[in-house]
PyMOL commands that place a pseudoatom at each C-alpha (Angstrom):
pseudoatom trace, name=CA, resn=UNK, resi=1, chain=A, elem=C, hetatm=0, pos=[26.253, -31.162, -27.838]
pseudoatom trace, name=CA, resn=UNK, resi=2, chain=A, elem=C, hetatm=0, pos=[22.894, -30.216, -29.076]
pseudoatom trace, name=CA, resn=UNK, resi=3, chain=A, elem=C, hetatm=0, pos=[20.248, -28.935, -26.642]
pseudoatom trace, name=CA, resn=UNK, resi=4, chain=A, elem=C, hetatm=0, pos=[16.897, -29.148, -27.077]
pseudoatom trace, name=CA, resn=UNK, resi=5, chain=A, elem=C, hetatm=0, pos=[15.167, -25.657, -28.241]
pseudoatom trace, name=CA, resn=UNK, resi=6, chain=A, elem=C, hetatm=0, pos=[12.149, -24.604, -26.247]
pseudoatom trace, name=CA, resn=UNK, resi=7, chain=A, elem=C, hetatm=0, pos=[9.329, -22.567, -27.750]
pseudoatom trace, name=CA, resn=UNK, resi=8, chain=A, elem=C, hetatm=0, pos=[7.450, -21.463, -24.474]
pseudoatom trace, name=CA, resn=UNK, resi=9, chain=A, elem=C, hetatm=0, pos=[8.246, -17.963, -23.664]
pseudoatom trace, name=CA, resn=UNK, resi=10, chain=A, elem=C, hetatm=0, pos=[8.179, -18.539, -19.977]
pseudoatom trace, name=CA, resn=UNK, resi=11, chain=A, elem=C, hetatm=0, pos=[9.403, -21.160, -18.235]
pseudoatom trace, name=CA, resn=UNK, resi=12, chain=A, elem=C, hetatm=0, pos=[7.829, -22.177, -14.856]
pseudoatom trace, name=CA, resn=UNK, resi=13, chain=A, elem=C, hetatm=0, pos=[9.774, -22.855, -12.646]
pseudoatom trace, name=CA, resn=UNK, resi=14, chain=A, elem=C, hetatm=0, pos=[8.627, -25.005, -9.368]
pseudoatom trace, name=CA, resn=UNK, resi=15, chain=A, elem=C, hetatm=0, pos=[9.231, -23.417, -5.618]
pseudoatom trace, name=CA, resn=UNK, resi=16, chain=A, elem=C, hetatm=0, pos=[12.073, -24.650, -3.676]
pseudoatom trace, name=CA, resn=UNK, resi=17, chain=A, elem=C, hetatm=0, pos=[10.059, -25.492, -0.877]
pseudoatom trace, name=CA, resn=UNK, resi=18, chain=A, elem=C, hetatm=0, pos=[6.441, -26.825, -0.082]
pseudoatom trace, name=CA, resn=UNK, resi=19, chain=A, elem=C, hetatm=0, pos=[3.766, -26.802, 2.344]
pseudoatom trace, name=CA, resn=UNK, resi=20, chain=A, elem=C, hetatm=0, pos=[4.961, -30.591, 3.724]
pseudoatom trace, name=CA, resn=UNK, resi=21, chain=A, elem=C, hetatm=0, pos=[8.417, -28.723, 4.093]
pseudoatom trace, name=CA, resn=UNK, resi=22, chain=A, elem=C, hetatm=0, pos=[7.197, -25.614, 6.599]
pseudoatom trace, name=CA, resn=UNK, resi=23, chain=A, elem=C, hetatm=0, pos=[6.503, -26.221, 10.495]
pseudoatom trace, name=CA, resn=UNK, resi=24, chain=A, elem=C, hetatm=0, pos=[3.134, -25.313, 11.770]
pseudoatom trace, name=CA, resn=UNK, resi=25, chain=A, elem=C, hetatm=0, pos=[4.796, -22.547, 13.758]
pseudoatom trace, name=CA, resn=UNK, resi=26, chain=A, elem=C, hetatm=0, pos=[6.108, -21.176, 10.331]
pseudoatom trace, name=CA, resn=UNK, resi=27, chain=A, elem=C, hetatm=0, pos=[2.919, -22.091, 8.646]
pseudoatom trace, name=CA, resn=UNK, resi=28, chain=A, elem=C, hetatm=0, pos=[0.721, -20.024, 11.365]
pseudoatom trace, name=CA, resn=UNK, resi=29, chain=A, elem=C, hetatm=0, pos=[3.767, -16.982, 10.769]
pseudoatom trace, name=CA, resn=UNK, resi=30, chain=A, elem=C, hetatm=0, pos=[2.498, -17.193, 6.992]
pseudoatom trace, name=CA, resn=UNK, resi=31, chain=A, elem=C, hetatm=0, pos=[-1.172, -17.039, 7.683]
pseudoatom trace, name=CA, resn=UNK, resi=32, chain=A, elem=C, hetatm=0, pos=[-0.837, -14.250, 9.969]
pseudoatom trace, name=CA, resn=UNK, resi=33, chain=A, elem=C, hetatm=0, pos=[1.001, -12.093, 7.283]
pseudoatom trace, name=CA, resn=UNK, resi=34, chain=A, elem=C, hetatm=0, pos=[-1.484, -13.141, 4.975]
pseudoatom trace, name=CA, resn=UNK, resi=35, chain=A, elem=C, hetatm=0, pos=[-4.552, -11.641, 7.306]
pseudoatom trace, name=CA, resn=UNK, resi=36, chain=A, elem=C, hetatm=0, pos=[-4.122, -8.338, 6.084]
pseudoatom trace, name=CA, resn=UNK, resi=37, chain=A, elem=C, hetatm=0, pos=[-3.168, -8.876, 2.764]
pseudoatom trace, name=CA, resn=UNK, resi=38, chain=A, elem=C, hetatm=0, pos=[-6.691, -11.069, 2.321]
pseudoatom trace, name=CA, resn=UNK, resi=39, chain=A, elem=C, hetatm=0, pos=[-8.310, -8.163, 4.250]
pseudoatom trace, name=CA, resn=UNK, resi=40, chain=A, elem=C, hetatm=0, pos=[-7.302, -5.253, 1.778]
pseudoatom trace, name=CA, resn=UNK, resi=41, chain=A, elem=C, hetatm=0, pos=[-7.691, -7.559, -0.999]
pseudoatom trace, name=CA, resn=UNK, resi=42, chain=A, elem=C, hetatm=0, pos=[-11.474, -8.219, -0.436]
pseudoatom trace, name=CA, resn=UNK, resi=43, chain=A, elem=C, hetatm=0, pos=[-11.703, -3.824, 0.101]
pseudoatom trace, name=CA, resn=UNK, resi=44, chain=A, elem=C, hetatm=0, pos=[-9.670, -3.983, -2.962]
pseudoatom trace, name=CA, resn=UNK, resi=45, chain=A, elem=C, hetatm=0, pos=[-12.019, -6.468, -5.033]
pseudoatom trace, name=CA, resn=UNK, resi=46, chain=A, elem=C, hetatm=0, pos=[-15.524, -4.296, -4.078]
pseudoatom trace, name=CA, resn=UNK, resi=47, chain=A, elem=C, hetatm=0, pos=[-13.593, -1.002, -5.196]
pseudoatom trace, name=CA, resn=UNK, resi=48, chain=A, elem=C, hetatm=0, pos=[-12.454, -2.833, -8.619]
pseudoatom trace, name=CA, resn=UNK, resi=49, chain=A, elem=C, hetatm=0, pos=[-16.180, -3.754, -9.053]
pseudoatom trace, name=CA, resn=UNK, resi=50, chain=A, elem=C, hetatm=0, pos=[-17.675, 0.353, -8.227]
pseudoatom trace, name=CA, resn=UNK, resi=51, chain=A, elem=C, hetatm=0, pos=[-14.879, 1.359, -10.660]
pseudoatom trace, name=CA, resn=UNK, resi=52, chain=A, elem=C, hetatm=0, pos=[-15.883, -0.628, -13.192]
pseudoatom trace, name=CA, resn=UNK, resi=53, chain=A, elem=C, hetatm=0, pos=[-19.284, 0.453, -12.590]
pseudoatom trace, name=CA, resn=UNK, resi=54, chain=A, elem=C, hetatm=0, pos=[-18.942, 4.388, -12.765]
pseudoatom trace, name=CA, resn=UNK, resi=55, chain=A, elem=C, hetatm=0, pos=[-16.420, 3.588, -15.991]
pseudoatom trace, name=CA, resn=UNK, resi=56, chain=A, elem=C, hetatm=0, pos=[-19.231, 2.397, -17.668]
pseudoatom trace, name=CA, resn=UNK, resi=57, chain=A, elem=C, hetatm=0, pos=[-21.549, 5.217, -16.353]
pseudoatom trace, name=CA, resn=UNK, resi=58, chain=A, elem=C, hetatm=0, pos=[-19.556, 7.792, -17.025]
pseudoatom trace, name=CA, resn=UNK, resi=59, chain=A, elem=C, hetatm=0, pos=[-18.965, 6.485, -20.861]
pseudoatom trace, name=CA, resn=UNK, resi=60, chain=A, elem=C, hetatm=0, pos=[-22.712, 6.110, -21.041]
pseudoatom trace, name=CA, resn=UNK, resi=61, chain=A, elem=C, hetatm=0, pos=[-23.099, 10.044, -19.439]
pseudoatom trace, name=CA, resn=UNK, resi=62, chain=A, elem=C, hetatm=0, pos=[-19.870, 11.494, -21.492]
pseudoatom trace, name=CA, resn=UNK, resi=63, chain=A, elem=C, hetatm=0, pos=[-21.224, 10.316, -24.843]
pseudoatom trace, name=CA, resn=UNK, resi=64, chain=A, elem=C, hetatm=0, pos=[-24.757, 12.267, -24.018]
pseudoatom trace, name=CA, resn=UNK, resi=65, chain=A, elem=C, hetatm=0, pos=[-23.444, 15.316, -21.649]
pseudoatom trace, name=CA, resn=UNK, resi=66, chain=A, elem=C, hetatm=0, pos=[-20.026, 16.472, -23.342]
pseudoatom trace, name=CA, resn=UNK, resi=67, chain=A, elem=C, hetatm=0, pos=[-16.265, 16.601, -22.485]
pseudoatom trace, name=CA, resn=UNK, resi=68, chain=A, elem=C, hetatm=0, pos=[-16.160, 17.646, -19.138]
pseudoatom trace, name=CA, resn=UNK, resi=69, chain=A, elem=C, hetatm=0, pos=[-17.098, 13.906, -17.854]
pseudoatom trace, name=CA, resn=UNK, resi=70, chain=A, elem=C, hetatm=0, pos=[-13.808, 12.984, -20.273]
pseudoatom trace, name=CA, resn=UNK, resi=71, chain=A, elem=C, hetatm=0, pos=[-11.543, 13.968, -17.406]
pseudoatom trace, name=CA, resn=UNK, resi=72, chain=A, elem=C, hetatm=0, pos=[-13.633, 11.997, -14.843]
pseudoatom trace, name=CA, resn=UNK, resi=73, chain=A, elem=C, hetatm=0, pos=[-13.541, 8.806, -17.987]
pseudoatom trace, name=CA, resn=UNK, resi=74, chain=A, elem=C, hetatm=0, pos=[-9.825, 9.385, -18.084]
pseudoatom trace, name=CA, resn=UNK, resi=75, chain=A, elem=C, hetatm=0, pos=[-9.471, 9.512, -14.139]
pseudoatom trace, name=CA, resn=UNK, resi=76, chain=A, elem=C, hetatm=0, pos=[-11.560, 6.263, -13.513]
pseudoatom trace, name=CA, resn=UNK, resi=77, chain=A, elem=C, hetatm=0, pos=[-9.454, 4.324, -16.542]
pseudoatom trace, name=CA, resn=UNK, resi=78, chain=A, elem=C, hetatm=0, pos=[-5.718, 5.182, -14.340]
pseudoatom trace, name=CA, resn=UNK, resi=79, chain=A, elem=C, hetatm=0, pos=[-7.981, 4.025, -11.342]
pseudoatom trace, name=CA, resn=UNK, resi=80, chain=A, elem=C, hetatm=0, pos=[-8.896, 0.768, -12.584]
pseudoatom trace, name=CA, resn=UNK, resi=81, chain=A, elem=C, hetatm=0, pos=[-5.883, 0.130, -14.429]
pseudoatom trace, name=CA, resn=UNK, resi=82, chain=A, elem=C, hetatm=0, pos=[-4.043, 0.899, -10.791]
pseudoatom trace, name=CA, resn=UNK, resi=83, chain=A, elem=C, hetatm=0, pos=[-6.012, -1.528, -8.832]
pseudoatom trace, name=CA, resn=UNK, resi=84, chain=A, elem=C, hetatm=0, pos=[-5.956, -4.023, -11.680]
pseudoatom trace, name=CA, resn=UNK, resi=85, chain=A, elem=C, hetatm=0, pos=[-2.510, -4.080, -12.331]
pseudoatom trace, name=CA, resn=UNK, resi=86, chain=A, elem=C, hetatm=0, pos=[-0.705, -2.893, -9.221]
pseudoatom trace, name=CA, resn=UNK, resi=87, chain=A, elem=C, hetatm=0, pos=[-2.514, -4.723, -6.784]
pseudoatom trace, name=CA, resn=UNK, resi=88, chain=A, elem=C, hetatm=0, pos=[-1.734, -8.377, -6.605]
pseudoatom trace, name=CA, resn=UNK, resi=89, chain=A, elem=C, hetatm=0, pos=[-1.617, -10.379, -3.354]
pseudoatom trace, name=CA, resn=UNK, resi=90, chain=A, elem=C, hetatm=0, pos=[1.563, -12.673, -2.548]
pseudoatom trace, name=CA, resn=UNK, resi=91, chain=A, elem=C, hetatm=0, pos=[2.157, -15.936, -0.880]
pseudoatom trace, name=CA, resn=UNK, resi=92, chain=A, elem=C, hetatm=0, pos=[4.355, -14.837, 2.147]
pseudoatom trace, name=CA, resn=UNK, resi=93, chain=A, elem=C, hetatm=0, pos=[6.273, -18.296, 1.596]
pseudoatom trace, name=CA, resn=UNK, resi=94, chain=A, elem=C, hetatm=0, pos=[7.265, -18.512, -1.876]
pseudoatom trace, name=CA, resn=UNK, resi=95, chain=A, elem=C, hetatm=0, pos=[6.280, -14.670, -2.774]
pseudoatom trace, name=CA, resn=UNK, resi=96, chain=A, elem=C, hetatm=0, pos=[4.607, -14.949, -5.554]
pseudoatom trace, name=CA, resn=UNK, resi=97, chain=A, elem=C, hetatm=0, pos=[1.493, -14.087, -7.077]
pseudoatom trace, name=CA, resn=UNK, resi=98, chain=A, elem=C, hetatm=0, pos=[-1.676, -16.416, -5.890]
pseudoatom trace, name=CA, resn=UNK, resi=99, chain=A, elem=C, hetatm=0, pos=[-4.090, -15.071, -7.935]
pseudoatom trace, name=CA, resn=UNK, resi=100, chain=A, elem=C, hetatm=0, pos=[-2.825, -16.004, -10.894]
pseudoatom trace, name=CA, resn=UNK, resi=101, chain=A, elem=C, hetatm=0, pos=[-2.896, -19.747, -12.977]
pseudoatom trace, name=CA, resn=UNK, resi=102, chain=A, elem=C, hetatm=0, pos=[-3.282, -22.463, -11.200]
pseudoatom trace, name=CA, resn=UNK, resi=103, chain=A, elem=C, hetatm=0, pos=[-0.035, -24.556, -10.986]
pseudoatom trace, name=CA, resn=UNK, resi=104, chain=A, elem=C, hetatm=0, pos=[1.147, -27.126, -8.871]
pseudoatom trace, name=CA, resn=UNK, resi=105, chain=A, elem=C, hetatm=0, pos=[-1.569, -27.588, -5.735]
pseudoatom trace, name=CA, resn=UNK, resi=106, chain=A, elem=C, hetatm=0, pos=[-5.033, -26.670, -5.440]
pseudoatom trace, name=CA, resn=UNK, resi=107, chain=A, elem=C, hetatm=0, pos=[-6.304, -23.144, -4.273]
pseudoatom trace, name=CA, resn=UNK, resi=108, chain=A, elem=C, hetatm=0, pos=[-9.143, -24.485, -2.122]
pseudoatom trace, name=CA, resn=UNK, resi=109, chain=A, elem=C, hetatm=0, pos=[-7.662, -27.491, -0.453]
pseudoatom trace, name=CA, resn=UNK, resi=110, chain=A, elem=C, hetatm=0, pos=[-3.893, -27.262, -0.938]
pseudoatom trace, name=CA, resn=UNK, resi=111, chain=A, elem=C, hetatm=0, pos=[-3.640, -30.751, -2.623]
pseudoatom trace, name=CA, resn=UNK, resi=112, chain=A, elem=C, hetatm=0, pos=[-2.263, -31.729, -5.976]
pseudoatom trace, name=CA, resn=UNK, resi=113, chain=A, elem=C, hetatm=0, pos=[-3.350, -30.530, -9.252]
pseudoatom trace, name=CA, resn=UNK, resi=114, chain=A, elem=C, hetatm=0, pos=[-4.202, -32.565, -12.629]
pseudoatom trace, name=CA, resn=UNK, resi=115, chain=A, elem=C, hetatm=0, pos=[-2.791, -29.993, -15.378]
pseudoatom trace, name=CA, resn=UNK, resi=116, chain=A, elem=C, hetatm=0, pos=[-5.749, -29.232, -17.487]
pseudoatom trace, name=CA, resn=UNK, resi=117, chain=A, elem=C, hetatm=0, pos=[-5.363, -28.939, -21.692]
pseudoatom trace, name=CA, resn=UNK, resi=118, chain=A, elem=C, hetatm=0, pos=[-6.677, -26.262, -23.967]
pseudoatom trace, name=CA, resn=UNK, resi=119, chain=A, elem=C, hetatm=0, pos=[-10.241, -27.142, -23.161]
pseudoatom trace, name=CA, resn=UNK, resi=120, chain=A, elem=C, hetatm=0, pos=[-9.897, -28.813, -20.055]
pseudoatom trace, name=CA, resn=UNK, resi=121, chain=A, elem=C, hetatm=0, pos=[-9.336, -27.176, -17.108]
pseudoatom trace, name=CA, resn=UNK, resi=122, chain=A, elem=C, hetatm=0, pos=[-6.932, -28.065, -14.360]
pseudoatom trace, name=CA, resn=UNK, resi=123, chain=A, elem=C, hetatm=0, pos=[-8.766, -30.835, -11.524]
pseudoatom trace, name=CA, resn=UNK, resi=124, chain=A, elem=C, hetatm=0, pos=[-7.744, -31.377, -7.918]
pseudoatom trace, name=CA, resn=UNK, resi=125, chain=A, elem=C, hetatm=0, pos=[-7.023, -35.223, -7.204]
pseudoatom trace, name=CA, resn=UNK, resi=126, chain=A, elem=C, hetatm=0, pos=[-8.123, -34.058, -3.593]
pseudoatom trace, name=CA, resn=UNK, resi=127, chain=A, elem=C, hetatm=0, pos=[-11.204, -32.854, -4.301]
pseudoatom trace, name=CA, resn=UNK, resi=128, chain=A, elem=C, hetatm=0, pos=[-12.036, -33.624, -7.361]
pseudoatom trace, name=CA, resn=UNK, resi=129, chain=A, elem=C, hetatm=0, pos=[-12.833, -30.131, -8.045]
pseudoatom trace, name=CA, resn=UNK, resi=130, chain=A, elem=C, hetatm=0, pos=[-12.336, -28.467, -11.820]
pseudoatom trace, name=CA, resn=UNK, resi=131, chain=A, elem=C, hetatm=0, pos=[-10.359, -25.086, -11.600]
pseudoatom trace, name=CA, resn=UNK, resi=132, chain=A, elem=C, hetatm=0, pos=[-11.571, -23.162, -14.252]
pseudoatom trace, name=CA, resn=UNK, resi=133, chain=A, elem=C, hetatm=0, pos=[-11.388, -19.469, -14.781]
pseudoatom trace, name=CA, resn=UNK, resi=134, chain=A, elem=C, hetatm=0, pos=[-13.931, -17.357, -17.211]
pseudoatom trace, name=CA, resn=UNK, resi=135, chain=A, elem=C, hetatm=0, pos=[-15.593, -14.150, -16.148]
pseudoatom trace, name=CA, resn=UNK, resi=136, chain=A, elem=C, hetatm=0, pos=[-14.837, -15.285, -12.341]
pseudoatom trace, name=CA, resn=UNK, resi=137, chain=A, elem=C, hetatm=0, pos=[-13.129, -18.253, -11.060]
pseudoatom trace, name=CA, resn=UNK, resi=138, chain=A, elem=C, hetatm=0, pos=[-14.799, -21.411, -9.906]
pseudoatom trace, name=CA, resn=UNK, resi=139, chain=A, elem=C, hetatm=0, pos=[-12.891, -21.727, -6.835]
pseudoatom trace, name=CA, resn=UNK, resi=140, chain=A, elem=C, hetatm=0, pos=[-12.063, -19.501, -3.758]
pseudoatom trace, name=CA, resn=UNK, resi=141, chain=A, elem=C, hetatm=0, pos=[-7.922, -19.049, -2.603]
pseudoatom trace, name=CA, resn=UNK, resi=142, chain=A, elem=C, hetatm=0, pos=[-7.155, -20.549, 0.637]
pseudoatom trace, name=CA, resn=UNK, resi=143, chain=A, elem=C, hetatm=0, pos=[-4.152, -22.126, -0.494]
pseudoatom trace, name=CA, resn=UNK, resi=144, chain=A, elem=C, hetatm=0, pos=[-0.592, -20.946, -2.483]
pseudoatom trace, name=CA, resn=UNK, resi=145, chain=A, elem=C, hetatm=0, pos=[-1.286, -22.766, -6.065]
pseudoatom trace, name=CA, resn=UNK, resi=146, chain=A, elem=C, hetatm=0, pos=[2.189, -22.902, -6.060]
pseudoatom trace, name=CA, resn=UNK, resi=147, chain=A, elem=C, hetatm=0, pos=[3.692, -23.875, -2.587]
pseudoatom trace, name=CA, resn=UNK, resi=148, chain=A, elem=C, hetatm=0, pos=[0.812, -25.281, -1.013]
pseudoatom trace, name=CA, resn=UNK, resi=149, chain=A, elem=C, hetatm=0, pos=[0.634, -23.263, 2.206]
pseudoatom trace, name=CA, resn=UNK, resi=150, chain=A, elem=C, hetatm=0, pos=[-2.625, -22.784, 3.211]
pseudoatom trace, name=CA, resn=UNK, resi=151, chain=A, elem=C, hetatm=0, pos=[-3.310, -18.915, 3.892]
pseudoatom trace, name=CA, resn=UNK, resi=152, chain=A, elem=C, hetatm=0, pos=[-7.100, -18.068, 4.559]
pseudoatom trace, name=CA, resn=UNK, resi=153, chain=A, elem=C, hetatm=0, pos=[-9.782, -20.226, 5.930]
pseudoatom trace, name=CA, resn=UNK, resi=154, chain=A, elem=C, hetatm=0, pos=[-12.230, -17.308, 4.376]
pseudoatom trace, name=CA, resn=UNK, resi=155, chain=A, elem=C, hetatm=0, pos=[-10.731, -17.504, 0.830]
pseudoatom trace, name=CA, resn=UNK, resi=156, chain=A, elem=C, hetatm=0, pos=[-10.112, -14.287, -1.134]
for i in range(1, 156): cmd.bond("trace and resi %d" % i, "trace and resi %d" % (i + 1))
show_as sticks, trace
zoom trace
């Protein structure tokens, strides 16, 4: 038997469950647990933004002062790399990441997605809204892109 070879270097695979398949109990259980990760996430977002800013100020100021800013340049880079990399907020259903592509459901209204192509980005049937992502995204996350859930009426 022959199998099929694939050339995508990761696979996605779909959750086991869904929002249709939590209770509301279990679905108010996930938003609370999501309340503080939201909360931090939004502290998180405005110190990612006043990092980025003093990296750039202190590359403008190192370049014209001399090398004692280099250990403030060098400081602020493991800063922003930290709150880049190690900060990601989870779905507290299907634990994984929601800020990252969108997948299965839409992050504004929970509903289903239209995959999007190479210049085409992904469309909610719901809502009829395109998810694209440049610079910023185009969309706020209230809802798992992956399970569903809704998690945050305020949207991170």
């Amino acid at each position: 038997m022959s199998k099929k070879l694939s050339f995508r270097l990761f696979r996605y695979s779909p959750t086991e469950k869904t929002a249709a398949d939590y209770t509301e109990v279990e679905k108010e259980q996930f938003r609370e647990q999501f309340r503080p990760i939201a909360k931090s996430y939004r502290v998180y977002s405005w110190i990612y933004l006043v990092v980025l800013f003093c990296f750039f100020a202190f590359l403008f100021f190192s370049a014209i002062k001399g090398s004692w800013m280099t250990l403030l340049f060098v400081g602020l880079i493991a800063l922003f790399v930290l709150l880049s990399v190690f900060f990601r907020p989870l779905c507290p259903a299907c634990k994984r990441e929601v800020d990252g592509e969108v997948r299965t459901f839409c992050p504004e209204c929970g509903g289903k997605v239209r995959p999007g192509g190479f210049f085409k980005a992904p469309q909610c049937l719901s809502c009829g809204k395109d998810l694209w992502r440049g610079k910023r995204r185009s969309y706020k996350i209230r809802c798992c892109t992956h399970c569903g859930v809704f998690l945050d009426g305020k949207g991170i």
